[in-house]
C-alpha positions, 0 to 999 in steps of 0.5 A, spaced: 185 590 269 180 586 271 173 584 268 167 584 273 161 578 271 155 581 268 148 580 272 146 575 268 152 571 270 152 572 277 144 571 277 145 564 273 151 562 278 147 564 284 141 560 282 145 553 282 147 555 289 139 558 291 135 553 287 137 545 291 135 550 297 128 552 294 127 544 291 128 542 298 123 546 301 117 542 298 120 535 301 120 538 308 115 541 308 111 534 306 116 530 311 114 535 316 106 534 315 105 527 313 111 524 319 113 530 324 106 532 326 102 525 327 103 520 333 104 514 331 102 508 335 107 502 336 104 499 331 107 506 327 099 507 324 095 513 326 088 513 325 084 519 323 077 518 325 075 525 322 077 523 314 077 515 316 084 514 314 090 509 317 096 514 316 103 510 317 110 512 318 113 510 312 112 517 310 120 518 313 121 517 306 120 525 304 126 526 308 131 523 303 129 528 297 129 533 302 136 532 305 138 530 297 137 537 295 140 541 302 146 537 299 147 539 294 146 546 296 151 545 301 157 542 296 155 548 290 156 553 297 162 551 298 165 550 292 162 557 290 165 560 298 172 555 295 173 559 288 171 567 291 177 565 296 182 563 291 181 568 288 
């Protein structure tokens, strides 16, 4: 006989796989705004004459946070699709 796994243990495995994939959102978000979106000169500034701020390219750094989390989610999904398979 075989036991199923309550709600509330199927929910609690599943955030490990869905939380890091929700963390990682924000960082691309921010990557994405702050780095994607701008034009930078040669230089790697941007001058925004609306708010008169330099904004320079060193804002790439939000993809490291950003791709850490998605890692994380990448290795709890296999590990999880491992232990379903042998199962």
């Amino acid at each position: 006989m075989k036991v199923r796994a309550r709600p509330l243990s199927r929910l609690i495995r599943a955030s490990g796989d869905v939380l890091p994939l929700a963390a990682s959102l924000p960082f691309f978000w921010l990557w994405y705004s702050r780095y994607l979106r701008i034009d930078f000169n040669e230089l790697g500034r941007h001058y925004d004459a609306a708010t008169q701020t330099v904004h320079t390219d060193a804002a790439f750094v939000w993809c490291l946070p950003a791709l850490g989390c998605l890692l994380i989610a990448l290795v709890n999904l296999v590990r999880t699709a491992r232990r379903r398979a042998s199962r």
